[in-house]
N, C-alpha and C positions, 0 to 999 in steps of 0.2 A: 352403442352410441351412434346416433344418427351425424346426416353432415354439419346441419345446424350445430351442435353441441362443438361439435370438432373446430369448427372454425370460430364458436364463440371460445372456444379453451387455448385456442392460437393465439386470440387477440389479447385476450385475456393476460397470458405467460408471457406477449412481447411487450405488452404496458408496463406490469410487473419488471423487466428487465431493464426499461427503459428508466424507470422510477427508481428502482436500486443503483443503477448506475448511476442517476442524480445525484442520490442522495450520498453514494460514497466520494463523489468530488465535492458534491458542497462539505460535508465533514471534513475534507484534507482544505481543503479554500479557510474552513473556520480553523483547523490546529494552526495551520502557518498566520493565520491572521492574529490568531493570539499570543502566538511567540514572539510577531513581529511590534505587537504593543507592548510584552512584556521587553525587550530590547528595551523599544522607547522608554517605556517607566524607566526602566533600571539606569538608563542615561540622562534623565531630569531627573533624578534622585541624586547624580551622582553632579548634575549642574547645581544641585540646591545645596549639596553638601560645601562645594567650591563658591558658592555664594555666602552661605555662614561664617567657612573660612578668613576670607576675605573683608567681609563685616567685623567680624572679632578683631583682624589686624587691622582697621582703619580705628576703631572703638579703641587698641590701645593706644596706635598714634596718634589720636586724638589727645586721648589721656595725658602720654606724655607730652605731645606740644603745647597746651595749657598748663602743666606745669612747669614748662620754660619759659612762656609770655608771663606766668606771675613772677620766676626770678629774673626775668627783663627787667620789669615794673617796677620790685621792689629795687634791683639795680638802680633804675631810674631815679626812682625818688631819695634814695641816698645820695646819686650823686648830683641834682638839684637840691638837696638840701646844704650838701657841702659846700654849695657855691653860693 
């Protein structure tokens, strides 16, 4: 092996290293990145669940206090009729 070769097989093996070592920080950059989205999902998931929640209990008290404004009314109109 001549010098040429030697020093093109230097440049070669440091590029190579330089590239793998890229490439295995950007891989650990991308696992923590997607952990850290999966965190987030699981925490808007669990904000949508607590908004459902929340919906349903206004939806019954809904419910029931329209069933008390009609035994208002009918109160009412009984006792303007009595009078």
């Amino acid at each position: 092996m001549n010098t040429v070769e030697q020093i093109l097989l230097v440049i070669l093996a440091a590029a190579l290293a330089v590239f793998l070592t890229l490439a295995i920080i950007v891989a650990v950059q991308t696992i923590k990145l997607v952990k850290t989205l999966r965190a987030i999902a699981e925490r808007a998931q669990e904000l949508v669940d607590s908004a459902e929640s929340t919906a349903e209990m206004l939806k019954s008290a809904v419910g029931k206090l329209s069933v008390l404004r009609f035994a208002h009314s009918v109160f009412d109109m009984v006792s303007k009729h009595k009078k």
